[in-house]
C-alpha positions in Angstrom: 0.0 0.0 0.0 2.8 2.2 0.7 4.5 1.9 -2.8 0.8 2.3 -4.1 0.3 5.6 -2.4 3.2 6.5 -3.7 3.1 5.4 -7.3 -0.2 7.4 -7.1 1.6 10.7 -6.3 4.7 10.2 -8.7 2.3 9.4 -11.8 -0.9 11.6 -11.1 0.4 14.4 -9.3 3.8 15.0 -10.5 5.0 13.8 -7.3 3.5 15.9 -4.9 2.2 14.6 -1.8 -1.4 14.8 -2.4 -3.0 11.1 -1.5 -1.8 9.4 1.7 -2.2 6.7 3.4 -4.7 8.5 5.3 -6.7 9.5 2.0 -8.6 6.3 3.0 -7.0 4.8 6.9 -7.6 7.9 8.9 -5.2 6.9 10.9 -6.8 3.2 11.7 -6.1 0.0 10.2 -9.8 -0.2 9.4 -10.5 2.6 6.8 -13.6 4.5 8.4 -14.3 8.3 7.1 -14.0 10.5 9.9 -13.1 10.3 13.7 -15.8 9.5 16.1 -17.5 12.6 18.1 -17.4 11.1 21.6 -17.9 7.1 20.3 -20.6 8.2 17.4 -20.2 7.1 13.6 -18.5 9.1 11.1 -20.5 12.1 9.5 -20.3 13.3 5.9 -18.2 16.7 7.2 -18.8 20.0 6.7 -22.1 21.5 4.5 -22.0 24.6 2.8 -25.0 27.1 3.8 -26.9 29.2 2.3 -26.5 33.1 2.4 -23.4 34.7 3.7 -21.5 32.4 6.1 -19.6 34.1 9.1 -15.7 35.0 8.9 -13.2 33.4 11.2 -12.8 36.1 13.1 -16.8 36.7 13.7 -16.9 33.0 15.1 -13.6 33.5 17.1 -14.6 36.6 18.9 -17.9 35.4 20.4 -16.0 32.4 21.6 -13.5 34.8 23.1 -17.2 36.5 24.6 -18.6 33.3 26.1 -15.1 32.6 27.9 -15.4 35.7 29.9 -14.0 38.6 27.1 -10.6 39.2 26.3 -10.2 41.8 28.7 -11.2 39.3 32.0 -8.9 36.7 30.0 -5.9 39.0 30.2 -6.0 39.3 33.7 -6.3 35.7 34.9 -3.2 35.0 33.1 -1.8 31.7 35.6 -4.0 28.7 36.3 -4.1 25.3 37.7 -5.7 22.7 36.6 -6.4 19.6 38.6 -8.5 16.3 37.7 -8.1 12.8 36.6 -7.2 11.8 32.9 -9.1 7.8 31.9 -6.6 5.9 29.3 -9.0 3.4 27.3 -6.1 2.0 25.5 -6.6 2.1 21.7 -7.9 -0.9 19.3 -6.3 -2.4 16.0 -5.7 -5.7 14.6 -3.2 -7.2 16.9 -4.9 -5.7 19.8 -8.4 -6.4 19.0 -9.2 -5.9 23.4 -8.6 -3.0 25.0 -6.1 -2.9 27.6 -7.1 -2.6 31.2 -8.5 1.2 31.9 -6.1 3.4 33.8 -7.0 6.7 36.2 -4.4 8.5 36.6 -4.6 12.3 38.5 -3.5 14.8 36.5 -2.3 18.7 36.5 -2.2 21.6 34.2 0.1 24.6 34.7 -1.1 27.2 32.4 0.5 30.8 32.4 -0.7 33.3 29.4 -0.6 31.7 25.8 3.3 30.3 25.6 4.2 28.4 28.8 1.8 25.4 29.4 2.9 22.0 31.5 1.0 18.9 31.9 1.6 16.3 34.8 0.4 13.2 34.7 0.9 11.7 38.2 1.7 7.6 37.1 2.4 5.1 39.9 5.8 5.0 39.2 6.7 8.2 38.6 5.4 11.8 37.4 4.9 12.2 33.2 6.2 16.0 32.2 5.5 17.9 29.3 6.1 21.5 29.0 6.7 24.2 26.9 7.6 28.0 28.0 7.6 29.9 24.7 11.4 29.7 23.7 12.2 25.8 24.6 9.8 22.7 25.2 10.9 19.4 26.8 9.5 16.2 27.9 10.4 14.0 30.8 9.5 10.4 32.4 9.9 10.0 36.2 14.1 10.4 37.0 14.8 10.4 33.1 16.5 13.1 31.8 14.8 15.5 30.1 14.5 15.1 26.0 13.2 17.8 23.3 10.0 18.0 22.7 8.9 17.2 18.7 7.8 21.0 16.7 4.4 19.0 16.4 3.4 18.1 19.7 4.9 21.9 20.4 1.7 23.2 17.6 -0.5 20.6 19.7 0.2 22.3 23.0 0.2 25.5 22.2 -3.1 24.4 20.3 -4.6 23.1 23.5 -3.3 26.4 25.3 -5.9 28.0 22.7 -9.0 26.9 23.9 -8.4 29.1 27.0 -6.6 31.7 25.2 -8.3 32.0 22.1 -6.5 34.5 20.3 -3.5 32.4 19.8 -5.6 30.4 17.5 -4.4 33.8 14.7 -1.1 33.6 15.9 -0.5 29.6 15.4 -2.8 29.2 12.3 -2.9 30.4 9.0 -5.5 30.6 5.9 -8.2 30.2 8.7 -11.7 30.0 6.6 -14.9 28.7 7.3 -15.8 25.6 5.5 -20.1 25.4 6.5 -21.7 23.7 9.3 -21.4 20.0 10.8 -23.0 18.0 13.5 -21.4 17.4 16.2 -23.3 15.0 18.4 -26.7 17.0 19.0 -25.5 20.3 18.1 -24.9 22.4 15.2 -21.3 23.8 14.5 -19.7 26.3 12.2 -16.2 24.5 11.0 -12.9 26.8 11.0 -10.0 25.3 9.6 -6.8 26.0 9.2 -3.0 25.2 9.3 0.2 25.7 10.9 4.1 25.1 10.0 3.6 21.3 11.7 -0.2 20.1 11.6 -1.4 20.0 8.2 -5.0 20.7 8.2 -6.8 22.2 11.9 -10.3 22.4 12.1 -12.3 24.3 14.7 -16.0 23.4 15.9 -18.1 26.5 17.2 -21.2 25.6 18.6 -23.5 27.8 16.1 -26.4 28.6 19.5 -23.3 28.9 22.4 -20.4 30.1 20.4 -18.3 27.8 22.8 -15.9 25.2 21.0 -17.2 21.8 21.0 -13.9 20.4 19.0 -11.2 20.3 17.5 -8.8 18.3 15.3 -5.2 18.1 13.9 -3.3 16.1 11.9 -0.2 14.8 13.0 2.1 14.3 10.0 4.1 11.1 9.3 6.4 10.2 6.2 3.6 8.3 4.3 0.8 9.7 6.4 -1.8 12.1 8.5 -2.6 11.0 12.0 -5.6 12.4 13.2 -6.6 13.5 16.5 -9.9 15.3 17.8 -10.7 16.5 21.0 -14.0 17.4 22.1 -14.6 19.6 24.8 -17.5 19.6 27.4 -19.2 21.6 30.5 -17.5 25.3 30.5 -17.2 26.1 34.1 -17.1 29.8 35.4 -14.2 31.1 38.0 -13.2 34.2 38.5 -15.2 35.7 35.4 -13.9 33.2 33.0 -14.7 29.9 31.9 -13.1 27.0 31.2 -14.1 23.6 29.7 -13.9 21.3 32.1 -14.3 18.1 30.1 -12.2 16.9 27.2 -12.1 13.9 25.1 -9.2 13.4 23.1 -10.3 10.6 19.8 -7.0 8.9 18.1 -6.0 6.6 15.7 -7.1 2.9 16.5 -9.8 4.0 18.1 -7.7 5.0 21.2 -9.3 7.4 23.6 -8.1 9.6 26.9 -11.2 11.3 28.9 -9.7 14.2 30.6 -12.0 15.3 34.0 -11.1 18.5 35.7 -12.1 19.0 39.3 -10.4 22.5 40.5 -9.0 25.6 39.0 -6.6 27.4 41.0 -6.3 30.7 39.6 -2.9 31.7 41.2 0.5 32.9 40.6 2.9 30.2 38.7 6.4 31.3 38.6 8.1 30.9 35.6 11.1 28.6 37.5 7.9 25.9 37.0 8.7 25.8 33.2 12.2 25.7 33.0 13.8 22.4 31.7 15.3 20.4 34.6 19.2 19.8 34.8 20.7 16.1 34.2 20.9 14.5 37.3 23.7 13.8 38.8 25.2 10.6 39.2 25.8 10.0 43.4 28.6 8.4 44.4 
């Protein structure tokens, strides 16, 4: 399949990348046509309307609204996050059972739009992943610290988005509205867009609410898109702002992490919180 995919490219397309493997897997060893919405069937994607469709930014700025404004989201600027994250463990062909469920506590360190760090608190040992705006590293229990990938930099700085929504200009480009979509029992207006890593973003605004219900990115490989969606639930209000308090993330093989929050802190997070940790040192 690979050498068909790209045969296809080198004699249709003059050797662009235009069909990939996920033209037809989506990420999943059983082709299916779009990522679940919270366990429901694929839909047909977005439907042009009729009459004049909104701009980007006239779907952007009442999202920016229902959170609280952009003036009330400038001033909580630090935030902490607390809750559990589920891991169902994904699906494919040589695992065709999930894996036992894990619940695992989890924090989010979130101060303005470029320093974000997620801890997953594991049995063994704490799972860090943090990026401050100039340098973004990754680390498992007493490891030492690695790099973080330029993708999963554009994811979190993605994620950072949904509670400051005016990065979504800064990290995405040729942002257009493509029509409406269902997503579950509400009606969305679909923004998509792009950045240097992630191929194709697409933004779900709930069309009564303005708040987003989803989003999705592509994470691209040599011979193919892996897709992601996350779908966001139950906007809670503190300190005039809200913040979703629910998220689902949707994978390839069908894998799937349910994200509960419990507490916001909204507090002071120095910046010493974001810095990359030093190699350990060996004791004698």
């Amino acid at each position: 399949m690979i050498q068909m995919v790209s045969d296809i490219n080198r004699t249709q397309f003059a050797g662009r990348e235009v069909v990939t493997c996920f033209t037809c897997h989506q990420g999943s060893t059983k082709p299916s046509t779009v990522l679940p919405y919270n366990g429901e069937e694929g839909r047909p994607g977005p439907v042009q309307v009729a009459g004049t469709a909104p701009t980007a930014d006239q779907l952007l700025e009442p999202y920016t609204a229902a959170l609280g404004g952009a003036e009330a989201i400038a001033k909580v600027q630090s935030r902490t996050l607390k809750g559990t994250v589920t891991n169902y463990a994904h699906l494919d062909q040589v695992h065709p059972e999930r894996a036992p469920t894990t619940v695992t506590p989890i924090e989010v360190l979130a101060k303005g739009a470029e320093k974000r760090m997620t801890v997953q608190r594991n049995i063994a040992a704490d799972a860090v992943t943090t990026y401050n705006g100039t340098a973004s590293w990754t680390r498992a229990g007493n490891a030492a610290a690695t790099d973080l990938r330029p993708d999963l930099v554009e994811v979190a700085r993605l994620e950072n988005a949904v509670m400051f929504p005016s990065q979504f200009k800064t990290l995405l480009t040729n942002l257009k509205v493509e029509g409406q979509e269902k997503v579950g029992e509400r009606t969305a207006w679909v923004v998509s867009g792009s950045s240097q890593w992630l191929p194709q973003v697409r933004l779900y605004f709930d069309r009564d609410t303005a708040y987003l219900l989803s989003l999705s990115y592509q994470q691209k490989s040599h011979y193919c898109c892996h897709v992601f969606r996350i779908d966001f639930d139950d906007f809670y209000v503190t300190n005039g702002i809200r913040v979703p308090m629910e998220w689902t993330v949707n994978g390839p093989r069908e894998s799937i992490l349910e994200y509960e929050i419990d507490t916001v802190e909204v507090t002071p997070i120095d910046d010493s919180r974001f810095a990359r940790p030093a190699p350990a040192t060996a004791q004698r």
